[in-house]
Each structure stands twice: as C-alpha cells, then as structure tokens.
C-alpha positions in Angstrom: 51.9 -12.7 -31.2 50.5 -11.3 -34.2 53.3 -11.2 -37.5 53.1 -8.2 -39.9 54.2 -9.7 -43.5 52.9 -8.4 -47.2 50.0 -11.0 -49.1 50.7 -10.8 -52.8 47.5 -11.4 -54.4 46.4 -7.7 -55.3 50.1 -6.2 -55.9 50.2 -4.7 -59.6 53.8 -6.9 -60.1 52.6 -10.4 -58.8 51.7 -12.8 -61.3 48.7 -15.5 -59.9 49.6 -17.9 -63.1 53.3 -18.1 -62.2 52.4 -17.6 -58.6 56.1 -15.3 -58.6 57.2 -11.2 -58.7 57.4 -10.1 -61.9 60.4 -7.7 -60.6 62.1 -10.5 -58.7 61.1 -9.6 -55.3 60.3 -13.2 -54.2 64.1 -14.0 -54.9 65.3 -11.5 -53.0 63.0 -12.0 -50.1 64.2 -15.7 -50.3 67.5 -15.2 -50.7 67.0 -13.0 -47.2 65.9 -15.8 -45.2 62.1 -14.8 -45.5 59.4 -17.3 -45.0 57.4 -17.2 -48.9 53.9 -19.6 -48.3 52.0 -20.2 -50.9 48.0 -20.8 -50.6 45.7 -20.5 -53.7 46.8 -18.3 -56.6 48.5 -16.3 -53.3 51.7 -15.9 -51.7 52.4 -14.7 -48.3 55.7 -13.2 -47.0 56.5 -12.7 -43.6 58.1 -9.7 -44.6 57.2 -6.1 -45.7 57.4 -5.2 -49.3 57.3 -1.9 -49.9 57.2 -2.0 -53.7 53.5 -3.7 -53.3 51.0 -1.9 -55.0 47.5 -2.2 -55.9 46.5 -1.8 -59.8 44.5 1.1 -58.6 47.2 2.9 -57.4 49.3 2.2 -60.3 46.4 3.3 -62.4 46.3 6.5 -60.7 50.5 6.8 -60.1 51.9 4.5 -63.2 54.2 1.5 -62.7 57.4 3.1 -63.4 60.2 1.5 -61.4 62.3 4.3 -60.9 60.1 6.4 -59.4 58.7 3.7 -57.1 62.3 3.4 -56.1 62.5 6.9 -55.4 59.5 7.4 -53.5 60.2 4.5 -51.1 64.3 5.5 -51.0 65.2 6.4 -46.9 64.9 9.9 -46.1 66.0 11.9 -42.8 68.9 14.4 -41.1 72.3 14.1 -41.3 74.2 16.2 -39.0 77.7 17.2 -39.9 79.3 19.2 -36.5 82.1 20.9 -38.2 83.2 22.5 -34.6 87.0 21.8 -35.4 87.2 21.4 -39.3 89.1 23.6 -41.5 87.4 24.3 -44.8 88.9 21.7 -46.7 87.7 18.9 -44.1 84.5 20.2 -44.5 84.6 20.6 -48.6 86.0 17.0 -48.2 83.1 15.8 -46.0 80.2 17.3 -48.1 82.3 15.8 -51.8 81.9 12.4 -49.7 78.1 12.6 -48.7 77.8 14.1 -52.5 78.3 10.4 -54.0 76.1 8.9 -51.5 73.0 7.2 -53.6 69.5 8.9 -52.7 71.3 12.2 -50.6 69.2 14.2 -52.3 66.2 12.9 -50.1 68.1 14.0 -46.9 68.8 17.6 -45.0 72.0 18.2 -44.0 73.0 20.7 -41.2 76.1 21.9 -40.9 76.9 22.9 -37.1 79.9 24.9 -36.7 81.4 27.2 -34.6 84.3 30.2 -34.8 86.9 27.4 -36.0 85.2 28.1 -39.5 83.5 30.8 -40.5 79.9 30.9 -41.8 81.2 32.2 -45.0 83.4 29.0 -45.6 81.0 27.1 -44.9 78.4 28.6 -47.0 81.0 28.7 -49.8 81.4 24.9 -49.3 78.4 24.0 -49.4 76.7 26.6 -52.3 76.0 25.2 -55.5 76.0 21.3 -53.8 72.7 20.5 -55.1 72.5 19.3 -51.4 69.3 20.9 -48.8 71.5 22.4 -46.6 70.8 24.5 -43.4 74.2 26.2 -41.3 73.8 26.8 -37.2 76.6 28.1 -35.4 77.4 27.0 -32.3 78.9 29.1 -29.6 79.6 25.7 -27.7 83.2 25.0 -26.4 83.4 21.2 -27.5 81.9 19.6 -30.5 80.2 17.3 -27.8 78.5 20.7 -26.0 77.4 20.7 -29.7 75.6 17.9 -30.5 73.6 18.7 -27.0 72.9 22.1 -28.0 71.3 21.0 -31.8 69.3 18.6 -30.0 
C-alpha cells in the first residue's frame, strides 16, 4: 500500500547541512512517534507537514510564521442549537467559543426556536467579532432540529 509522508529537501525551513527543521518540526514529528529517514542531504517523514513550503512560494508569500500558522489553522461550522436556552445560556455559550484559539476562522449558526427570540439572540451575538448566521427553527425538540439544519 502506497504511504503519503512530506520529503524535506525543497522546504524553505529545512536545513541540508544540519539535515534538521529550522522551526523544530522534526522534534515534534519525533516526539509524535513519526518515522524521520534520512537519505542524502534529505529527510523523509511518514507524516504530512503542512508548514512545508518551497522557496518559491515563500518568495512569492514571505516566510512569516504567524501567518503560515494562520493560513493552515482548522476552519469549518459550528452549530450551536439554542432550542431551549434562555439568553444567558446562550451569551454564556458564545463568551466560551469567544476564547477558543483560531474561532475566527469558523461560522457559527445559531439555531433557535420560540424559547428565545431572534432579537436575543441577535443581541447576543452583535458586536462578537464572531461570523454568525441565526435560523429559527419551528421544530418541537432540539433533536427535530439538528435534522431540520441538515
């Protein structure tokens, strides 16, 4: 079976005289439990690295770190189904997602039906800094819910 895994040799950060990561990724990879083989001024990992990139690319984009992390940082939904929250459940819930790292990179819906108003939860979530869409659900159980979003 074929392996997918990341060779080193043209990544912007790997140093062929040192034969190591010049950002320490080889010691985190390690420390993992991946498999690091080294073979001629290379080194393969039988993992995916997705802070390889080729000096083109960081000609073109620059090497800063930070952004790299940004740019490679999980993105996707999160569905909140405030069906039987009360305001302050809900404030509560979006203070929490608030100090999550990287939220910013995720939509959240809010799902909700006449247990709070659209109002509330507009004035919950305004002024968040959070992407957030509102749906209200005429649903009897937060379950029916969940169905009826998806």
């Amino acid at each position: 079976m074929a392996k997918i895994g990341t060779k080193c040799s043209e990544c912007y950060f790997y140093s062929p005289f040192s034969m190591n990561c010049t950002i320490g990724k080889h010691e985190i990879f390690h420390s993992a439990g991946a498999n690091l083989i080294k073979l001629d001024n290379d080194v393969m990992i039988d993992r995916i690295c997705r802070f390889r990139r080729t000096p083109d690319w960081v000609e073109e984009n620059g090497a800063d770190l930070d952004q790299i992390r940004k740019d490679i940082a999980m993105c996707g939904t999160i569905l909140v189904v405030a069906d039987s929250a009360t305001k302050d459940q809900l404030a509560h819930t979006i203070e929490l997602l608030q100090l999550m790292g990287g939220i910013d990179k995720f939509k959240i819906v809010v799902g909700h039906n006449d247990s709070i108003s659209t109002s509330d939860v507009k004035s919950v979530c305004k002024d968040t800094g959070l992407d957030v869409t509102y749906i209200k659900s005429f649903c009897e159980t937060p379950e029916e819910s969940v169905d009826e979003y998806f």
